[in-house]
VOPAGU-2260 file (C-alpha; in pm, 1 decimal, decimal comma):
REM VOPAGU-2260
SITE   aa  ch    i         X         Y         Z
SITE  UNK   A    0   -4648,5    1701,4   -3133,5
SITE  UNK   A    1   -4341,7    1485,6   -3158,0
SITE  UNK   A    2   -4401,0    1310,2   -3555,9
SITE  UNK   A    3   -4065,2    1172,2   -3531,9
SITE  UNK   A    4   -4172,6     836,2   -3485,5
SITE  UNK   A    5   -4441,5     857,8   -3752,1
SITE  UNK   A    6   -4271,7    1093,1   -4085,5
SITE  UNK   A    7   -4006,8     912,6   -4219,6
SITE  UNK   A    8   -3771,7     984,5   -4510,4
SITE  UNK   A    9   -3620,1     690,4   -4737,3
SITE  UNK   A   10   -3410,2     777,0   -5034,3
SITE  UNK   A   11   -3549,0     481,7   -5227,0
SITE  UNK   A   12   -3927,5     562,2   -5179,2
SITE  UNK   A   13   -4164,1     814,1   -5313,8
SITE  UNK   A   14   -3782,0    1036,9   -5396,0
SITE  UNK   A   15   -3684,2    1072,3   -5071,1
SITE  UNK   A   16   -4043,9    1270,6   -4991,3
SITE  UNK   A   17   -4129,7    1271,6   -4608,8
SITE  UNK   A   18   -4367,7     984,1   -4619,1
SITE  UNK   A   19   -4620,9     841,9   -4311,0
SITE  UNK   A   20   -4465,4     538,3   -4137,8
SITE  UNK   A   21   -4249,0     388,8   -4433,7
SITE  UNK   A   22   -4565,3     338,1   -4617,9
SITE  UNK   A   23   -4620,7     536,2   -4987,9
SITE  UNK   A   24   -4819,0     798,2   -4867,3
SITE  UNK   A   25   -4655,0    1141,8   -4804,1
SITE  UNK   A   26   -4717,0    1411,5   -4629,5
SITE  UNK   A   27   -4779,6    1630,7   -4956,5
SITE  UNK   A   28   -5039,3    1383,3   -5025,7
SITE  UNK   A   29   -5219,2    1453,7   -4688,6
SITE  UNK   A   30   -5237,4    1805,7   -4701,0
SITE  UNK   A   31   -5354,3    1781,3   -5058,8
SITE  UNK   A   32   -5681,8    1581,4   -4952,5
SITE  UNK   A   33   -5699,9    1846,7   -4678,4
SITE  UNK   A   34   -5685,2    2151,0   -4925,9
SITE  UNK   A   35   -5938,2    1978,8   -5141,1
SITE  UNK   A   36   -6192,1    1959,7   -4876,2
SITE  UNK   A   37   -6217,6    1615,3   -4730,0
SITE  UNK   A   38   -6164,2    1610,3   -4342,8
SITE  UNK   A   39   -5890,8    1364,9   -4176,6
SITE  UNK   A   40   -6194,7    1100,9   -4093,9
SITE  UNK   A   41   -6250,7    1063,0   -4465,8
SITE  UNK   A   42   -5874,9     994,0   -4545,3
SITE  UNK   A   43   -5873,0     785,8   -4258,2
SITE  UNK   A   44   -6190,1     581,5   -4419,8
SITE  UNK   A   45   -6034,0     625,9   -4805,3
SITE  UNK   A   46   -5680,1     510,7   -4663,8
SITE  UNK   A   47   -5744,0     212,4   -4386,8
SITE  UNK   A   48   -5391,1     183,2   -4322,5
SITE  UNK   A   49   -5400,9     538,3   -4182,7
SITE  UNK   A   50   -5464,7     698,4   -3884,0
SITE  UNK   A   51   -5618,1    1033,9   -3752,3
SITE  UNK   A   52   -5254,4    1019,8   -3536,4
SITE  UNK   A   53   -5105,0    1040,5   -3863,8
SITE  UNK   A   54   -5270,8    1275,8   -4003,2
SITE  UNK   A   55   -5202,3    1522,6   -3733,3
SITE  UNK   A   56   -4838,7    1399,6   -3772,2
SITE  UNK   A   57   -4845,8    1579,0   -4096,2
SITE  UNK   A   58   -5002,2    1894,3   -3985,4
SITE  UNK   A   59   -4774,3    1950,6   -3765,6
SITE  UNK   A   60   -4451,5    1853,4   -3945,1
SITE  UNK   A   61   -4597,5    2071,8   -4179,1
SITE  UNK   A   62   -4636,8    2362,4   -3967,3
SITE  UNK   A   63   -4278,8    2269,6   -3806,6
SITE  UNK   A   64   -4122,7    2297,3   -4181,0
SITE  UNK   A   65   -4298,8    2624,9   -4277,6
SITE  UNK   A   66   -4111,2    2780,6   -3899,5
SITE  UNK   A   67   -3805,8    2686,3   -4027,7
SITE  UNK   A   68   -3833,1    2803,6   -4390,8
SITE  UNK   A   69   -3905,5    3164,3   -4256,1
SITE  UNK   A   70   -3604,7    3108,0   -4001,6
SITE  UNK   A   71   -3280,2    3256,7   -4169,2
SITE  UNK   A   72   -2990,5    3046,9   -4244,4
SITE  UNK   A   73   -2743,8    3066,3   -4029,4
SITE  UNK   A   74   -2497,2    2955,9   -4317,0
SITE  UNK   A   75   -2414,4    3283,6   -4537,8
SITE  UNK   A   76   -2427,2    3177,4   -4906,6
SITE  UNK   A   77   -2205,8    3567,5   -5002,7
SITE  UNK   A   78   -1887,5    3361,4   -4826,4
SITE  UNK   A   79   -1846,0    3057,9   -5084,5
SITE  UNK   A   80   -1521,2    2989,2   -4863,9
SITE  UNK   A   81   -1719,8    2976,8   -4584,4
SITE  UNK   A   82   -1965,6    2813,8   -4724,5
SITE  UNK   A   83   -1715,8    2481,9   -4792,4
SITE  UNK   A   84   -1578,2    2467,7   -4512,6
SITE  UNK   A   85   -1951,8    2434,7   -4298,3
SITE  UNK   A   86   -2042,0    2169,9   -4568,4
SITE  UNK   A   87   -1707,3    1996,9   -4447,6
SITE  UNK   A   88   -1830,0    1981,2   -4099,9
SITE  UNK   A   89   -2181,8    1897,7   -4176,0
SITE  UNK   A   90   -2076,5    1634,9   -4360,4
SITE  UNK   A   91   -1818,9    1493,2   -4113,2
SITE  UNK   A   92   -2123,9    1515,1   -3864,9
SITE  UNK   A   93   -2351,0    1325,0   -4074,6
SITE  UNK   A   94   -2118,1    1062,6   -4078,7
SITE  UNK   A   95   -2029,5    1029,7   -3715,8
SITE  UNK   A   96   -2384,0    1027,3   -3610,6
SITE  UNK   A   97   -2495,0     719,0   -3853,9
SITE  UNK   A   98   -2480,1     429,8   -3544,9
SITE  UNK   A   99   -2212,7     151,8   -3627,6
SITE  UNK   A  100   -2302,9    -192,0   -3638,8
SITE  UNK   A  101   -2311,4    -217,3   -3224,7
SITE  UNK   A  102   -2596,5     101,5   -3163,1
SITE  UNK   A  103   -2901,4     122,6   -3248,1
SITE  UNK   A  104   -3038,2     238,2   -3594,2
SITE  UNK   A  105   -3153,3     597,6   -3600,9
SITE  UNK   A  106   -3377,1     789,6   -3839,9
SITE  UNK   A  107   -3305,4    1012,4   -4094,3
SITE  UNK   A  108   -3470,9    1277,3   -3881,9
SITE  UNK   A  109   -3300,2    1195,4   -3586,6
SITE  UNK   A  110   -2993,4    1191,2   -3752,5
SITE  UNK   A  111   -3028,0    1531,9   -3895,8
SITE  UNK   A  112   -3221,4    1623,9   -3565,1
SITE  UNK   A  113   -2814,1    1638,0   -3433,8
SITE  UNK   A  114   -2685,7    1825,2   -3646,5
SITE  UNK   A  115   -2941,5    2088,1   -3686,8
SITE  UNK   A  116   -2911,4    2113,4   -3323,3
SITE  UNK   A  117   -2533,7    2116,2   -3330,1
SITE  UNK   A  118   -2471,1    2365,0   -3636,4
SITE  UNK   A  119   -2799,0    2601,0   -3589,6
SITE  UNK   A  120   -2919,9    2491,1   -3953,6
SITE  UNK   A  121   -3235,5    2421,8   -4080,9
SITE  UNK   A  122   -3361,5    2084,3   -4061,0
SITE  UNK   A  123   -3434,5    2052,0   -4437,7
SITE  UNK   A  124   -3067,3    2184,3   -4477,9
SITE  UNK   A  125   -2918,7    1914,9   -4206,4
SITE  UNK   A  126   -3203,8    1624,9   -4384,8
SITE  UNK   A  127   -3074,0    1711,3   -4734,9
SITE  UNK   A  128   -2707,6    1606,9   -4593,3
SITE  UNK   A  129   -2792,6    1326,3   -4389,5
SITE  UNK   A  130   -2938,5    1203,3   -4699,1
SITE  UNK   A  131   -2658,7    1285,9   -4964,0
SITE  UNK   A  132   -2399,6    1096,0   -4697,8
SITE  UNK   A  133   -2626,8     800,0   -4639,1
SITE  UNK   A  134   -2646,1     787,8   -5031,1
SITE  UNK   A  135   -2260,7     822,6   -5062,6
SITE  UNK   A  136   -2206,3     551,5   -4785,7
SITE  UNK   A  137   -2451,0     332,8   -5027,0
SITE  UNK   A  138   -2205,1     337,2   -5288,0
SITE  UNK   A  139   -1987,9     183,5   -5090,6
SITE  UNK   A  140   -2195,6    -109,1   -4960,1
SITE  UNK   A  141   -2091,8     -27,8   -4610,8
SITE  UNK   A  142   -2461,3     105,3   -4463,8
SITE  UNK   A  143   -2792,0    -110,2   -4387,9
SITE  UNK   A  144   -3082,8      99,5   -4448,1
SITE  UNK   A  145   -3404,7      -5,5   -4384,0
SITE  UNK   A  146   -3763,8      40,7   -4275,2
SITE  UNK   A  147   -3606,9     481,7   -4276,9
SITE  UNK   A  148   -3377,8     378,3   -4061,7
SITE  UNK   A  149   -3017,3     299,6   -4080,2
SITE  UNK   A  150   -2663,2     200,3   -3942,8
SITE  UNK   A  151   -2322,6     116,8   -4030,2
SITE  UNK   A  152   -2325,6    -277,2   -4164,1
SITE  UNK   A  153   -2002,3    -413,4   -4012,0
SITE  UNK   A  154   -1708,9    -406,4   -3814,6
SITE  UNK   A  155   -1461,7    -311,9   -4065,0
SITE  UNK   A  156   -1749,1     -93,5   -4246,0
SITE  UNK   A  157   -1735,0     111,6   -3900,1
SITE  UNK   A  158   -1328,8     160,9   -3918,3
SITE  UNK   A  159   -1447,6     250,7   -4279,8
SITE  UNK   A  160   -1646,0     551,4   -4183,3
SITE  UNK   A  161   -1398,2     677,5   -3891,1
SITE  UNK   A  162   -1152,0     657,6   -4136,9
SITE  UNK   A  163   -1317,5     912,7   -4416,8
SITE  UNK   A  164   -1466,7    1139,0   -4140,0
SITE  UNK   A  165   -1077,7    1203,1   -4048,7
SITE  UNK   A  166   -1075,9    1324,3   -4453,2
SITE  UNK   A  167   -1397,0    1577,8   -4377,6
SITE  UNK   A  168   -1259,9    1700,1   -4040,3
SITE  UNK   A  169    -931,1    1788,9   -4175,4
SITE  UNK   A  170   -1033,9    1856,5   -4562,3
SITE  UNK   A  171    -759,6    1627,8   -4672,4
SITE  UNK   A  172    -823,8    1475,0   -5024,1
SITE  UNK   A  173    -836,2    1095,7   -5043,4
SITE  UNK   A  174    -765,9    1044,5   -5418,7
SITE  UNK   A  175    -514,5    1277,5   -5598,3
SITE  UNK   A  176    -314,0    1316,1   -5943,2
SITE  UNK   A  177    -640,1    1232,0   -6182,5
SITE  UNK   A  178    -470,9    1410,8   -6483,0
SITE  UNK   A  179    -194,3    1141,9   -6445,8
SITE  UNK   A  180    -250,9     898,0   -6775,0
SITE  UNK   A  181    -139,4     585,9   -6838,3
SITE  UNK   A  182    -278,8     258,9   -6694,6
SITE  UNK   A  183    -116,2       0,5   -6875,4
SITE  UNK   A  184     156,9    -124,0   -6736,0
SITE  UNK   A  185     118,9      35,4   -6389,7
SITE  UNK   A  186      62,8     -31,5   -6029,7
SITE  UNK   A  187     -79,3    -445,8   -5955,4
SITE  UNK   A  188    -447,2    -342,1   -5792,8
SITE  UNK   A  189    -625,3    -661,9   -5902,7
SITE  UNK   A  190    -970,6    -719,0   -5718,4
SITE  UNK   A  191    -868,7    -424,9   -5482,4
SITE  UNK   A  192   -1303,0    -318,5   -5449,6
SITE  UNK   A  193   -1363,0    -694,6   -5422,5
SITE  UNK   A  194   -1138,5    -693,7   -5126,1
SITE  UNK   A  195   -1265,9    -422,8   -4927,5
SITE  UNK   A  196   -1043,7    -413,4   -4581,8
SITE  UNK   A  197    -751,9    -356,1   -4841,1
SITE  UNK   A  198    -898,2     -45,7   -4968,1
SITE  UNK   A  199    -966,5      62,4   -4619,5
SITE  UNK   A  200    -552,8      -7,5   -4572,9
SITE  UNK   A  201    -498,0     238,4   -4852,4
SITE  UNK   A  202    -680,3     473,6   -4694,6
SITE  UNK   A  203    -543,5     475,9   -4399,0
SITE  UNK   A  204    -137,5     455,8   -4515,6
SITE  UNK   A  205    -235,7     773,2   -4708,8
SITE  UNK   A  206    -373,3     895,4   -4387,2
SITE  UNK   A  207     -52,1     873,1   -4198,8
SITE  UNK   A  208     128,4    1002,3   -4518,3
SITE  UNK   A  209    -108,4    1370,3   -4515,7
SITE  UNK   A  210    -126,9    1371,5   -4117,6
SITE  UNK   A  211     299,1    1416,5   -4119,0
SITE  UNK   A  212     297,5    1605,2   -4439,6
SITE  UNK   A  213      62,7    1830,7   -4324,1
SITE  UNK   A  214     172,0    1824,8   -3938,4
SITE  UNK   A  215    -209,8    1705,0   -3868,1
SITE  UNK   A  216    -369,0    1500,6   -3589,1
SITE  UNK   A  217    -394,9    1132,0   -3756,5
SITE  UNK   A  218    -662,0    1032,4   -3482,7
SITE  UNK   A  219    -745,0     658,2   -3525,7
SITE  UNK   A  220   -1049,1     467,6   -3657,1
SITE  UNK   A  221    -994,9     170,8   -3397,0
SITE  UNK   A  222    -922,7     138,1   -3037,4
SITE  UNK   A  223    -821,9    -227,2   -2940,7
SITE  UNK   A  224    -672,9    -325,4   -2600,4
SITE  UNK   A  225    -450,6    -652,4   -2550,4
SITE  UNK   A  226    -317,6    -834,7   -2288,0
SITE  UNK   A  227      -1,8   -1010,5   -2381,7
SITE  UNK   A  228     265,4   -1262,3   -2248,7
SITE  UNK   A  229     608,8   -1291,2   -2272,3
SITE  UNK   A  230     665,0   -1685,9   -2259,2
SITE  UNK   A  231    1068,9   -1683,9   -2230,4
SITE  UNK   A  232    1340,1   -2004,7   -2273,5
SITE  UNK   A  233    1700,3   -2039,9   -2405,7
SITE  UNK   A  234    1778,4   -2209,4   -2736,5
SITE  UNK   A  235    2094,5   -2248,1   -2871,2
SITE  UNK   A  236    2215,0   -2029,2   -2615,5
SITE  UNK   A  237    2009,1   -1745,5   -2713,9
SITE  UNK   A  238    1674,7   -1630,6   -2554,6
SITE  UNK   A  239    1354,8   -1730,3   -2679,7
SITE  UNK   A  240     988,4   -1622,5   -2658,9
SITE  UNK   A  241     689,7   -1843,5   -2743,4
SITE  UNK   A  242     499,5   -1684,4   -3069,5
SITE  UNK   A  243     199,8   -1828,7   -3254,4
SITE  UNK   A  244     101,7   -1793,7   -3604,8
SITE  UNK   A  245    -165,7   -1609,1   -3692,0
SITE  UNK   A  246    -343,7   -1714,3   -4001,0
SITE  UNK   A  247    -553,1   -1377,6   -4076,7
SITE  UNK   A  248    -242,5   -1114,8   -3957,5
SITE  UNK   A  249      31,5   -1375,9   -4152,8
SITE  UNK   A  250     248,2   -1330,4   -3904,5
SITE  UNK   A  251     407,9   -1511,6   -3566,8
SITE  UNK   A  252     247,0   -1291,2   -3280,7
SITE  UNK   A  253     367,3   -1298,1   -2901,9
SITE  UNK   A  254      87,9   -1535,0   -2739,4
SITE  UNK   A  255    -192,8   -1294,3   -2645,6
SITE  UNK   A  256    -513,4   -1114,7   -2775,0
SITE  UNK   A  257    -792,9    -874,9   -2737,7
SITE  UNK   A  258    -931,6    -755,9   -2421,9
SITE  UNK   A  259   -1341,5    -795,8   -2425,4
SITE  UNK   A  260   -1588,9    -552,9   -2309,8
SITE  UNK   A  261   -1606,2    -496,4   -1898,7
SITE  UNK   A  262   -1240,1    -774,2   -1904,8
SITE  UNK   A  263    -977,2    -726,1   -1684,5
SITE  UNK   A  264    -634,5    -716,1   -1842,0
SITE  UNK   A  265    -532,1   -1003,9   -1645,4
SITE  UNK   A  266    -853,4   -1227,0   -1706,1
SITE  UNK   A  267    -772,4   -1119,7   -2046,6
SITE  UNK   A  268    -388,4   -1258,2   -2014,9
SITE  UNK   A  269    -510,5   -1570,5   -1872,9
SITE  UNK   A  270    -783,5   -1658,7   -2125,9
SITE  UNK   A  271    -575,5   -1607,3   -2430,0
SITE  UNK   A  272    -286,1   -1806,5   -2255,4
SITE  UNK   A  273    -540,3   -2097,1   -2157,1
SITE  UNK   A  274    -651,0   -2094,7   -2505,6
SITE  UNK   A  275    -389,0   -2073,4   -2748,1
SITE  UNK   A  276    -215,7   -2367,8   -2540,4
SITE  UNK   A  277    -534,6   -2541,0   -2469,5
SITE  UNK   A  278    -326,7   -2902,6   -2595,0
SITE  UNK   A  279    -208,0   -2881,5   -2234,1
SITE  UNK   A  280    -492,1   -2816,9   -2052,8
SITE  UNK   A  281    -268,2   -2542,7   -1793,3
SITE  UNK   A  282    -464,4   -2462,1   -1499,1
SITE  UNK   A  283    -360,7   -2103,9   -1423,6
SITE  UNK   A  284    -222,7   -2109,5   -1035,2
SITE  UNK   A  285     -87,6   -2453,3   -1024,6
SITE  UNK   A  286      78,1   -2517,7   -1340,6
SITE  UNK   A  287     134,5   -2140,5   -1459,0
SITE  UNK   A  288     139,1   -1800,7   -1307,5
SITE  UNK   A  289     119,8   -1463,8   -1456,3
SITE  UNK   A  290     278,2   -1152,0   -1359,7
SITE  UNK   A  291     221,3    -791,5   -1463,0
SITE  UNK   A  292     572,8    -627,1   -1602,1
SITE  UNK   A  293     417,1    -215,1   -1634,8
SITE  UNK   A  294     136,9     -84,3   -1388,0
SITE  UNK   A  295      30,5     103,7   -1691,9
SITE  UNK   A  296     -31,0      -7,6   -2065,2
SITE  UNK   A  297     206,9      67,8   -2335,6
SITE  UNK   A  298      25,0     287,7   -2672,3
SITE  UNK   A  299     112,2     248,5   -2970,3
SITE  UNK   A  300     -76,2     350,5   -3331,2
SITE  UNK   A  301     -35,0     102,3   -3631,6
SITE  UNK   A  302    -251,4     -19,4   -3883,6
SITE  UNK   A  303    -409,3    -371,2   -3798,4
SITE  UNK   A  304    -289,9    -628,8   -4038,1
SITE  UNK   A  305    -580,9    -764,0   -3997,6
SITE  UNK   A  306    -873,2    -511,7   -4043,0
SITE  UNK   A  307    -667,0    -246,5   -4237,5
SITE  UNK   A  308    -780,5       3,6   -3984,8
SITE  UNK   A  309    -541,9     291,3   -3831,0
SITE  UNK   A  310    -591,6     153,9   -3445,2
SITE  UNK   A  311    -463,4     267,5   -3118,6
SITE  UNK   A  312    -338,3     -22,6   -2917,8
SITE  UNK   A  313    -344,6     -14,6   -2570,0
SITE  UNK   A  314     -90,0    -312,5   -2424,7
SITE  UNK   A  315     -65,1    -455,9   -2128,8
SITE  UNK   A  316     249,5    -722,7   -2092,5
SITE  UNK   A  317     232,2   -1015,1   -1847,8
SITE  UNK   A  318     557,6   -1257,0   -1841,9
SITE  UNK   A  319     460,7   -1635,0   -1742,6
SITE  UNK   A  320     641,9   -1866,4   -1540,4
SITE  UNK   A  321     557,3   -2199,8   -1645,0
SITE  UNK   A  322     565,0   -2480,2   -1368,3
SITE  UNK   A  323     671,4   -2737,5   -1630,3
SITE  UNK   A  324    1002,7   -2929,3   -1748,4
SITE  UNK   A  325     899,1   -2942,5   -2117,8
SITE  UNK   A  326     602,9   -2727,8   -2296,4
SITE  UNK   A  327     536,7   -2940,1   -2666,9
SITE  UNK   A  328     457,8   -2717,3   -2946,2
SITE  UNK   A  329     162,4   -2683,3   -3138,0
SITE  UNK   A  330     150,8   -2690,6   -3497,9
SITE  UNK   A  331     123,4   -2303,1   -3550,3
SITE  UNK   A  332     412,3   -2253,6   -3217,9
SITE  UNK   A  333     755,2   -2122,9   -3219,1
SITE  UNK   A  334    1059,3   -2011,7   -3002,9
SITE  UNK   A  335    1179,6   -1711,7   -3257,4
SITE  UNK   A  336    1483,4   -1520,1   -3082,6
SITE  UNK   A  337    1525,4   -1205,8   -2999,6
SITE  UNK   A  338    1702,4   -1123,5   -3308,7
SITE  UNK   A  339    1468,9   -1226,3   -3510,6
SITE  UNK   A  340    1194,4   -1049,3   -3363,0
SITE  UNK   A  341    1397,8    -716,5   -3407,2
SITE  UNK   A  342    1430,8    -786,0   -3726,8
SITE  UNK   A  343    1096,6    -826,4   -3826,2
SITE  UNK   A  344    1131,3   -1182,6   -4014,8
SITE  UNK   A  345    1190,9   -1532,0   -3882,9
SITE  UNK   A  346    1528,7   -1703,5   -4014,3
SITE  UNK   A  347    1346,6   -1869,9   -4316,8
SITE  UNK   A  348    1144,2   -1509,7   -4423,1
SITE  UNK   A  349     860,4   -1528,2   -4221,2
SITE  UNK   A  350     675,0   -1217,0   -4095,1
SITE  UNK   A  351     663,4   -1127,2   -3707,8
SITE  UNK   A  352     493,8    -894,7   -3548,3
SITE  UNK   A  353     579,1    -504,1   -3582,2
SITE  UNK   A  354     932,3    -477,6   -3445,6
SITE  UNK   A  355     836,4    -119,0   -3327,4
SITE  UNK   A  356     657,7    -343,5   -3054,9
SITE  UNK   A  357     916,6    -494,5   -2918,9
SITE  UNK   A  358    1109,8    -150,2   -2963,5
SITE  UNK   A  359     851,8      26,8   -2754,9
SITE  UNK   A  360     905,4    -238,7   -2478,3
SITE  UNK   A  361    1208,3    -179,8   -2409,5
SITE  UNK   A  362    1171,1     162,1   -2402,0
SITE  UNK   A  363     882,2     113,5   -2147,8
SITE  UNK   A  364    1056,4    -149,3   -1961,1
SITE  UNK   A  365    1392,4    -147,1   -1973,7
SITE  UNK   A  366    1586,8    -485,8   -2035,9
SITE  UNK   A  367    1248,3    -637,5   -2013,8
SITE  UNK   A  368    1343,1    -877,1   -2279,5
SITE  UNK   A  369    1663,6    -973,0   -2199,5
SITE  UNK   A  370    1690,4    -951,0   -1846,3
SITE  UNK   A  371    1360,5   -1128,8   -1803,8
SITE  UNK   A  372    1341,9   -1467,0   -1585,9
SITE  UNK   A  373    1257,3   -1796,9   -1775,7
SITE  UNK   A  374     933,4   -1894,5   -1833,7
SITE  UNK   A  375    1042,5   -2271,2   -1903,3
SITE  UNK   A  376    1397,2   -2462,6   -1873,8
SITE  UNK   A  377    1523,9   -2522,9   -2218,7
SITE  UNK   A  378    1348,1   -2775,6   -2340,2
SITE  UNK   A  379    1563,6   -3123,2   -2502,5
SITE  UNK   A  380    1331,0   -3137,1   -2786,2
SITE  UNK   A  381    1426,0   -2744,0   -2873,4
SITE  UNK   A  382    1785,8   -2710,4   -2765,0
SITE  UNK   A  383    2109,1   -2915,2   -2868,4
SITE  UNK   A  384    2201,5   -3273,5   -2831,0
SITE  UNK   A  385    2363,3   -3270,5   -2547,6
SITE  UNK   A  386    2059,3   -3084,1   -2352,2
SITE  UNK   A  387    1858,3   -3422,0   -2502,5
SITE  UNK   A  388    2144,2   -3698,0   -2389,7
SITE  UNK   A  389    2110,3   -3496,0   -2036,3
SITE  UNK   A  390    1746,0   -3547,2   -2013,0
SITE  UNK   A  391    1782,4   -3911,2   -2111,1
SITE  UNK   A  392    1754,7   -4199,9   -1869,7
SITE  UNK   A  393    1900,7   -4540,4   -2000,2
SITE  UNK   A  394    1822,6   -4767,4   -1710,9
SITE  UNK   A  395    1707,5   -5118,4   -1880,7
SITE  UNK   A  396    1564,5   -5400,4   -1629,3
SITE  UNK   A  397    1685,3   -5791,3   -1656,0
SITE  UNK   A  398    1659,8   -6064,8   -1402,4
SITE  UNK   A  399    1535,1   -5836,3   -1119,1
SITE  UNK   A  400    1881,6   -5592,2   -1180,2
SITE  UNK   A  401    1912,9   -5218,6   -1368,0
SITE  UNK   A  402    2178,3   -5178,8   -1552,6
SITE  UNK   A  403    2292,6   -4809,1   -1581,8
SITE  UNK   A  404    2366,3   -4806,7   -1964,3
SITE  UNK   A  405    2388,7   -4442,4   -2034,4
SITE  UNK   A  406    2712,0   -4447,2   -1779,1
SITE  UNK   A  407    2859,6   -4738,0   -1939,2
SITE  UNK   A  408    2837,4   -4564,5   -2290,9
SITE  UNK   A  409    2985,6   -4230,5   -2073,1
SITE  UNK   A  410    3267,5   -4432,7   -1926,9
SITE  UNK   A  411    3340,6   -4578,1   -2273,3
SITE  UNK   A  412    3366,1   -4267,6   -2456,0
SITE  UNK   A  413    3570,9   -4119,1   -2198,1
SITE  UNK   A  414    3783,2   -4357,1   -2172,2
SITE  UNK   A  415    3807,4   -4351,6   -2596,9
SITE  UNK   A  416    3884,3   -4038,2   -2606,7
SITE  UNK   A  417    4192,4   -4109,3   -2302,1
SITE  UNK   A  418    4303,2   -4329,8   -2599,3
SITE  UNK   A  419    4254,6   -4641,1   -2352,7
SITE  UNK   A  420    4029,1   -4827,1   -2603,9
SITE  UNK   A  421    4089,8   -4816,7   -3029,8
């Protein structure tokens, strides 16, 4: 009989006994009543909210348990070495197969169901772990548990988890140098477990820290593709790309963003672009175009500045031609040259995206960023004065004539500077 469905195990009721259907009653309880003689029709009448399903439930998880005691442990408890290192696994396990946020919630059975399976433990062995993790996880406000079953809360609770099942599978220590005293004057880590995603960043610098001291795998805890595009002008004689500020990251960012579920790189390309220059309503094919620079995306591992996760990016770089004479800025826009963006900082200190981006570019596309085409002709309202006085018509109407007064002022000054007027 499959009493998956109906035995349940919560940590927070009855002690974490194998109770029927989340309610108080355990299975010891059953099989008590049985030993002392009343059949399952009388617990059924004693107990309404019972039923003679559930009472078989019991007999046979029951039976199923007393199989497995008299199974032999796979496990040998003479190797305590041994013995570690399977608890590392189990562990690790345990916390891969808790769902995240976006799955469904399992049980603890059917969590423990895996790694029994997996490991050739006992269930009660793989239960006991399931549970311990869970109750770990708890500590850390990061799992929703519920009605016996449970998942991962969040999105950043998820990168969480990936993050300390790299510390399991590789048996890497996440805190070190406890006998270190001295407090008072030390490192500034004020409201760092009120500010959770900041922890998580800790986590995963030291991460990258063990995986090259230790020549180890880092792995990632996030996978994020994104579509970006390379809007290019000249200012000041120097070439230009279009960046936004982004208010969570701090930083100016190329314009672009995440690919969704089941997108296209390029619908992705042309959303973001649409949006994050949606004051000028740009219909994409008749007042900008997008073209595809690398038939393959360019990887690169980093930790998000905006999740504090260790993610593998997957980029895929459009360049834009923009059929426009003049694109406005928005408030949060800016041309930042090329220099700058190697550098890391804008000319007045502010943050730009990782330079190693822009680094792995041109690596991937050679003279991609200089060599590129314009996206836009310099525009007189970013470029010098006389790009403005070139763009300016001075034509003024009066008694049905024009009079061409940006010529006159041309002739005058030229003529000035011939020394033909003082």
């Amino acid at each position: 009989m499959d009493y998956s469905k109906i035995i349940t195990i919560e940590p927070d009721k009855r002690s974490g006994k194998p109770c029927i259907r989340g309610l108080r009653m355990t299975v010891t309880d059953v099989l008590e009543y049985l030993a002392g003689g009343m059949t399952p029709e009388e617990i059924v009448d004693k107990f309404p909210d019972l039923t003679l399903e559930d009472i078989r439930a019991c007999l046979a998880f029951a039976a199923d348990r007393e199989c497995r005691l008299a199974a032999p442990l796979v496990i040998s408890i003479a190797d305590t070495h041994e013995l570690t290192q399977k608890r590392h696994e189990l562990t690790q396990k345990a916390l891969d197969a808790i769902p995240s946020y976006r799955q469904p919630p399992r049980t603890v059975e059917e969590i423990a169901a895996t790694i029994a399976k997996e490991f050739g433990v006992s269930q009660e062995l793989a239960s006991g772990i399931t549970l311990a993790t869970i109750a770990f996880l708890d500590t850390f406000g990061v799992i929703e548990w519920e009605k016996s079953v449970c998942q991962i809360n969040d999105q950043i609770s998820t990168y969480f988890r990936n993050s300390l099942s790299w510390y399991f599978e590789n048996h890497q220590q996440l805190l070190s140098n406890w006998g270190r005293e001295g407090v008072a004057r030390d490192i500034k880590i004020d409201n760092l477990l009120e500010l959770a995603p900041y922890f998580l960043k800790v986590m995963e610098e030291r991460r990258l820290e063990l995986s090259k001291e230790h020549r180890l795998e880092a792995g990632y805890s996030r996978y994020q593709a994104v579509a970006l595009t390379l809007v290019k002008t000249i200012e000041d004689g120097k070439p230009c790309f279009l960046h936004q500020w982004d208010t969570q990251a701090e930083q100016f960012q190329i314009i672009g963003g995440k690919q969704r579920p089941g997108e296209r790189p390029i619908e992705t390309a042309k959303r973001e672009f649409t949006e994050e220059t949606t004051q000028h309503n740009l219909r994409y094919g008749t007042e900008f175009t997008l073209n595809l620079l690398c038939p393959n995306p360019i990887e690169m591992w980093r930790i998000s500045p905006t999740y504090g996760a260790l993610t593998k990016y997957e980029f895929w770089v459009f360049s834009a031609e923009l059929k426009l004479a003049v694109l406005p800025l928005g408030p949060l826009d800016r041309w930042i040259s090329l220099d700058e963006m190697k550098s890391g900082a804008t000319l007045d200190g502010r943050p730009i995206s990782d330079p190693k981006l822009y680094r792995s570019l041109e690596v991937n596309i050679p003279g991609v960023l200089e060599g590129l085409p314009l996206s836009i002709p310099p525009s007189p309202k970013q470029n010098s004065l006389k790009t403005v006085w070139d763009n300016t018509v001075m034509q003024p109407g009066f008694a049905g004539f024009k009079i061409d007064l940006k010529k006159l002022l041309q002739d005058w000054w030229s003529n000035r500077k011939r020394g033909k007027l003082k």
